[in-house]
C-alpha positions in Angstrom: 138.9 28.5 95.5 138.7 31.1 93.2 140.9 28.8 90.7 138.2 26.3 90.6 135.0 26.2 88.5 132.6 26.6 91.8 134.2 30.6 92.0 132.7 32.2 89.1 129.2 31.0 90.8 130.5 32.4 94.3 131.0 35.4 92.7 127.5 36.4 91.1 125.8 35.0 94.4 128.6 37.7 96.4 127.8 40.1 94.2 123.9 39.4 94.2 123.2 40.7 97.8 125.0 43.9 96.7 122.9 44.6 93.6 120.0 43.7 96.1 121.6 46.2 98.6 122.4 48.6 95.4 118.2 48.7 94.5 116.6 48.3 97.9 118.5 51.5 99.1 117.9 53.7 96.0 113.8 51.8 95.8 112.5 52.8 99.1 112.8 56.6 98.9 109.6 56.2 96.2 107.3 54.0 98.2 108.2 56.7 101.8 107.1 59.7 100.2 104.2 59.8 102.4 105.6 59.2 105.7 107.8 61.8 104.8 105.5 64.8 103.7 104.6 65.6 107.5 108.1 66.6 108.2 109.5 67.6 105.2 106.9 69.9 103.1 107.9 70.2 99.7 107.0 66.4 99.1 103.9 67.1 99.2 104.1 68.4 95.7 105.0 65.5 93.1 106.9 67.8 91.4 109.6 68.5 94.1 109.4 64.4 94.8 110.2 64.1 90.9 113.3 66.5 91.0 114.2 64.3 94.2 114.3 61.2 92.2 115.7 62.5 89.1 118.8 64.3 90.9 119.8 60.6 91.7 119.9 59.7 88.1 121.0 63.1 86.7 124.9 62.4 89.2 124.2 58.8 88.3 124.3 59.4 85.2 126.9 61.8 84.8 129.9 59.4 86.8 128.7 56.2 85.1 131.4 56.7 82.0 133.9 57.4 84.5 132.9 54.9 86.6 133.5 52.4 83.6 136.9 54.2 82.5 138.2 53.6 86.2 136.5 49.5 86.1 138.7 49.0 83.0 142.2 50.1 84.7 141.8 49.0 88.2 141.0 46.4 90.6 137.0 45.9 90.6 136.9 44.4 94.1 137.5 47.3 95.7 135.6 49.5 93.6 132.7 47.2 94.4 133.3 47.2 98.0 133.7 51.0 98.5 131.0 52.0 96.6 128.6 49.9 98.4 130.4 51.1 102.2 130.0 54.6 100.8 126.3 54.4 99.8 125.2 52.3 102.9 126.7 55.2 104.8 124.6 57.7 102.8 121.6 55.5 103.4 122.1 55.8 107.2 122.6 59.4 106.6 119.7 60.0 105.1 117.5 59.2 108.0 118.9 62.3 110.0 118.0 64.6 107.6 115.6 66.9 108.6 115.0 69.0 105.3 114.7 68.6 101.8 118.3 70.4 100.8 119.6 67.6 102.9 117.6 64.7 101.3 118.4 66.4 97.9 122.1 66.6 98.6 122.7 63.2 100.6 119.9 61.7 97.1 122.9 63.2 95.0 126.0 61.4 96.7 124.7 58.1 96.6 124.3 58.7 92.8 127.9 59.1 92.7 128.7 56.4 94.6 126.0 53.8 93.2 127.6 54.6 89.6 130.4 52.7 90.5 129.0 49.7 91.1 127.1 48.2 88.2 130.1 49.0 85.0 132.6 47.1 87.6 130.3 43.9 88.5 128.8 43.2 85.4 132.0 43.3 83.9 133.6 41.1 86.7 131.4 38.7 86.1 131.2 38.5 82.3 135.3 37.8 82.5 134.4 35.1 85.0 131.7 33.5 83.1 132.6 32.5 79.5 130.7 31.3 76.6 128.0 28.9 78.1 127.0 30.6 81.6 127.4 34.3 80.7 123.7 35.0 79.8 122.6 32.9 83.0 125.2 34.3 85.1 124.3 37.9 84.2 120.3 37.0 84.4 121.0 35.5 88.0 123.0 38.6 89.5 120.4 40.8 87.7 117.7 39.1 90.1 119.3 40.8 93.4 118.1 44.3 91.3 114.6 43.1 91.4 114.7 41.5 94.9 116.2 44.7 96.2 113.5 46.6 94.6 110.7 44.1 96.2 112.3 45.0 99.3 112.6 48.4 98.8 108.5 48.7 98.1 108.2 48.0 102.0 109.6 51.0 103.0 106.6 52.8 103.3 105.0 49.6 105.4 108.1 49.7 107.5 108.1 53.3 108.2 104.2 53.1 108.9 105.7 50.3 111.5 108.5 52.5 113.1 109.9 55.7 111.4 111.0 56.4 108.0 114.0 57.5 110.1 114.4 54.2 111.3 114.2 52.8 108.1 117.0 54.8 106.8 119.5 53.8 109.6 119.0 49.7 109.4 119.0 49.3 105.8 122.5 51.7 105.9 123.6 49.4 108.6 122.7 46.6 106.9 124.9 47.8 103.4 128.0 48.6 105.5 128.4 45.2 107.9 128.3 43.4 103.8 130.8 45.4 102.8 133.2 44.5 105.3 132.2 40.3 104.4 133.1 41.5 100.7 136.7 42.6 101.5 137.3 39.2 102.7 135.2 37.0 100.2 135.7 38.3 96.5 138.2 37.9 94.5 139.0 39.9 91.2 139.8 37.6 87.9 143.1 37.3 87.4 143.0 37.7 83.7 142.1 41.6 84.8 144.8 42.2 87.2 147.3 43.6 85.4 151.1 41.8 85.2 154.2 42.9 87.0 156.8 44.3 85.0 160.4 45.0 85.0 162.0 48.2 85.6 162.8 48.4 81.6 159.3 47.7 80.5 157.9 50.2 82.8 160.2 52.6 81.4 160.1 51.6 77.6 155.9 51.3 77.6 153.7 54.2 77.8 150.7 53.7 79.7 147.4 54.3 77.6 145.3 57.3 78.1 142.2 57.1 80.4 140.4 58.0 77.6 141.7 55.7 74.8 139.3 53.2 75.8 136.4 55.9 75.1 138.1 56.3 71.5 138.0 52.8 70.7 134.2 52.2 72.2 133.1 55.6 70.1 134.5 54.4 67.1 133.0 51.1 67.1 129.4 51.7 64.9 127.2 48.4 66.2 128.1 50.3 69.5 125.6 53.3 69.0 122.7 50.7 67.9 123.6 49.3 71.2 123.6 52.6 73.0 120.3 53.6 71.4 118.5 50.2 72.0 119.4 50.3 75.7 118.2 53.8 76.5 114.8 53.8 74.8 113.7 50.8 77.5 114.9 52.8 80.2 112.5 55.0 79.9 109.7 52.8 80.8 112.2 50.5 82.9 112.9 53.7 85.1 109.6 55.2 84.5 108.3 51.8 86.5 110.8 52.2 89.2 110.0 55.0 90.4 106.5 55.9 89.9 104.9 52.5 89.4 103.7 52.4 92.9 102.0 55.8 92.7 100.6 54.3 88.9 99.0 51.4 90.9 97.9 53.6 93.9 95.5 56.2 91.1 94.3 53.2 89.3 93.5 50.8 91.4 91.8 53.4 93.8 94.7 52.3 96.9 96.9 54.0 99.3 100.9 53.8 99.0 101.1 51.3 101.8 99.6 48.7 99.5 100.6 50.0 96.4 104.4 50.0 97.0 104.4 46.3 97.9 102.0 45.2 95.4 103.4 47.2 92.6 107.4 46.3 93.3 106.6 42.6 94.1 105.1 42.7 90.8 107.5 43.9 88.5 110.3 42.3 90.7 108.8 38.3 90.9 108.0 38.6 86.9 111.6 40.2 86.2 113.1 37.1 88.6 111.4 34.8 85.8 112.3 37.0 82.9 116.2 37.0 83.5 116.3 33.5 84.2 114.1 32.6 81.2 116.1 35.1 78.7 119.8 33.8 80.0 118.9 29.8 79.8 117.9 30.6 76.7 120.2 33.0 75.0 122.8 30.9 76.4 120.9 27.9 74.1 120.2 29.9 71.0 123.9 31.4 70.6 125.1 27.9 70.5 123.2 27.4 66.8 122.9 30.9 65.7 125.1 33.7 66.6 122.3 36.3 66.7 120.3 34.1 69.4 121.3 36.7 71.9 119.7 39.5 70.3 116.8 37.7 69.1 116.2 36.4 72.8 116.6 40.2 73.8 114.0 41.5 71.3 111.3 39.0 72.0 111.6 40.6 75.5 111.4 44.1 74.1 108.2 43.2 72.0 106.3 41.9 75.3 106.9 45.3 77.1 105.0 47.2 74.2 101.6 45.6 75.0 102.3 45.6 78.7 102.8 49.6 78.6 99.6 50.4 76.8 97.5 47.8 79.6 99.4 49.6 82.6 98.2 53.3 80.8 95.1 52.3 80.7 94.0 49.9 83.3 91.4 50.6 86.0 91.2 46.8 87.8 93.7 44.6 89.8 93.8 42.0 86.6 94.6 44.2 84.0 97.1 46.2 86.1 98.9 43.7 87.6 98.8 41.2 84.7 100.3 44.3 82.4 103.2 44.3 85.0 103.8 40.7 85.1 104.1 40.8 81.2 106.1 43.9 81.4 108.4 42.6 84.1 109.2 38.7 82.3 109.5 41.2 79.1 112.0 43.5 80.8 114.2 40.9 82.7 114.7 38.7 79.4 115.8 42.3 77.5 118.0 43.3 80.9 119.7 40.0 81.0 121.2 39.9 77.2 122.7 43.5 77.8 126.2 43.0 78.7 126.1 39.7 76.8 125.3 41.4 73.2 127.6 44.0 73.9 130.4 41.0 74.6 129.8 40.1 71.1 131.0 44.0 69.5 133.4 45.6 72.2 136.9 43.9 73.4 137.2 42.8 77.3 139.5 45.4 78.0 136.9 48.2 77.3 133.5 46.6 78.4 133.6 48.4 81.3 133.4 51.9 79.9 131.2 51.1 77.2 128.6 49.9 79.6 129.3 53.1 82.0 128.4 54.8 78.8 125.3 53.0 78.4 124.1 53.3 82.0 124.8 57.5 81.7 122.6 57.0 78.4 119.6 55.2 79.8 119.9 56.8 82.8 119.4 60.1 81.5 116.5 59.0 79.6 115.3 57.7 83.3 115.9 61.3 84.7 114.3 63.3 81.5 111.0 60.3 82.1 111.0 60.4 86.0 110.7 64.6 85.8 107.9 64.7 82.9 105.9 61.9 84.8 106.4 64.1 87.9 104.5 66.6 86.0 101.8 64.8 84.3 101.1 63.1 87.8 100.1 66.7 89.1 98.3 67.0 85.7 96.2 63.9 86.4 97.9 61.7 83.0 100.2 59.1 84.5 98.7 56.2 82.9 98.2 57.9 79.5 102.4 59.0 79.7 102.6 55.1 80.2 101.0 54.0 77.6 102.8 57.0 75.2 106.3 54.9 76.0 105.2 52.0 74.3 105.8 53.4 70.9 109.3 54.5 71.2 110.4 51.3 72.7 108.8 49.8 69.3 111.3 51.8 67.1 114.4 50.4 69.4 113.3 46.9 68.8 113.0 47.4 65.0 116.6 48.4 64.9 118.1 46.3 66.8 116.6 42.9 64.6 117.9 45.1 61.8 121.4 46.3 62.3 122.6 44.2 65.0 125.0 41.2 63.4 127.5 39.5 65.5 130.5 37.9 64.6 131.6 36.3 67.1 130.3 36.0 70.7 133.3 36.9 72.6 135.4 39.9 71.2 139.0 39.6 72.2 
């Protein structure tokens, strides 16, 4: 099966369910924060639920380069499948805690094992999918994020149902049985695997550093455009994930059990349409101009910078929730050309650390956003810190049409 041309789709729908898994587990903390606050006291402080959050992204962050280096040199199957056991099993975890040095510690783990995950699928699938489904192929598996974040939004309904505790233990369940369907069903590619050799080769080759993969990503310059270009957005892509639902809950004047829902079903139906939209076409566009990629990227940039400004400052249901159904179609068009542009400037062999590189990047930028937005929530200017994103994330695109020039979009 995995020989034939149905596979490579088998793949990004295997692989879908885990980045829904991946989102919905790492989601539903945001939208519980109130179900939480009568055992655990220092959530009721936005602050403390800000430092929560960001300790996620800070580990995330900090394994995602090693998380590519390792996605590069061994089999991604397995890296896939352990680091989605491992974080189902925090999940699960997490609904025995009874204290927030426990929530902050278990909140930590699954950062380290969640950084595994994305570096070794995306790039699984971009060596699956060549050419003429890479965009689409990317765009599709990047739909599971959003549906797992839609999912995740109903936490807080589900806990109002039963017990955030409860909550905790079925979703971790839920990540753990999948992992055990994935050690059956996927398959790395077999241009990856690396080839048997003889006794003589093994002792005549040198194996490469861990880190000359690093040297070679560093050294390439349309690289750092890349790098920059993908962490500006993540500060309003991260800034939406995890205090959207409180943004929708001030303005609209709304408690969190209909905020959550309403505010990740939002972002995650409109991202659904924007992947889909941005991979048809950059898959189109690169056919007849090799820079189709980036231009279908920025035209999804340039809708988030209105979009920002009308989530800031909107006070009704249609200007709120139409800003995040612009912002959302925006974002999934820019999210689905990422590994695809970067296919274009860095080899196959070291796509895997470049984009752990980029993840630690925008991540970070998500940590340094989901703290000061923490802050200016207790300060009563969510919406204006919103709106303030929009600006940088106007200097990104300006670059990118700029300096970004491809010459090819596959580099060997």
């Amino acid at each position: 099966m995995k020989n034939n041309k149905i596979y490579p789709w088998v793949v990004v729908a295997l692989l879908w369910v885990v980045a829904l898994l991946n989102y919905m587990d790492r989601q539903m903390l945001s939208t519980m924060q109130e179900s939480m606050k009568a055992d655990i006291a220092e959530l009721n402080q936005a602050e403390a639920f800000g430092a929560l959050m960001a300790v996620f992204l800070w580990i995330y962050g900090i394994m995602s380069p090693f998380a590519g280096m390792i996605a590069d040199r061994l089999n991604r199957k397995w890296l896939v499948v352990g680091s989605l056991f491992v974080w189902s099993a925090v999940t699960y975890l997490m609904g025995y805690a009874n204290n927030f040095d426990q929530l902050y510690a278990l909140r930590a783990l699954m950062g380290i094992s969640e950084a595994l995950y994305i570096p070794s699928a995306l790039s699984l699938i971009a060596d699956w999918h060549e050419g003429k489904s890479r965009s689409l192929a990317i765009g599709v598996h990047m739909t599971g994020l959003y549906v797992g974040q839609a999912i995740g939004g109903f936490g807080a309904t589900v806990a109002a149902m039963f017990t955030w505790h409860a909550t905790f233990h079925w979703f971790g369940i839920i990540g753990i049985a999948y992992s055990i369907v994935l050690m059956f069903l996927l398959k790395e590619n077999p241009v990856h695997a690396t080839p048997k050799k003889t006794e003589a080769q093994t002792t005549v080759e040198k194996k490469p550093s861990v880190f000359s993969g690093l040297s070679v990503v560093l050294s390439t310059w349309a690289f750092w455009i890349i790098l920059f270009y993908f962490a500006v957005p993540s500060l309003p892509g991260w800034a939406t994930k995890n205090w959207l639902p409180t943004l929708f809950s001030q303005s609209l004047g709304i408690d969190m059990a209909q905020a959550g829902p309403m505010s990740t079903i939002t972002i995650a139906v409109s991202s659904f349409i924007g992947v889909l939209i941005g991979g048809r076409l950059s898959d189109k566009w690169v056919q007849s101009n090799i820079r189709g990629r980036v231009y279908t990227s920025a035209i999804g940039l340039g809708m988030t910078i209105p979009a920002l400004v009308l989530l800031g400052m909107g006070h009704n249901i249609v200007t709120v929730v139409g800003a995040g159904l612009l912002f959302g179609v925006g974002y999934g068009i820019f999210d689905a050309n990422n590994m695809p542009i970067l296919c274009q400037f860095v080899s196959a062999k070291y796509r895997g650390t470049a984009y752990g590189i980029m993840n630690m990047t925008g991540v970070f930028a998500g940590a340094a956003v989901t703290s000061l937005l923490g802050k200016w929530t207790d300060g009563g200017n969510l919406g204006l810190g919103f709106a303030m994103l929009s600006a940088i994330v106007l200097v990104a695109l300006a670059l990118q049409l700029i300096f970004l020039r491809p010459k090819t979009d596959n580099m060997e």
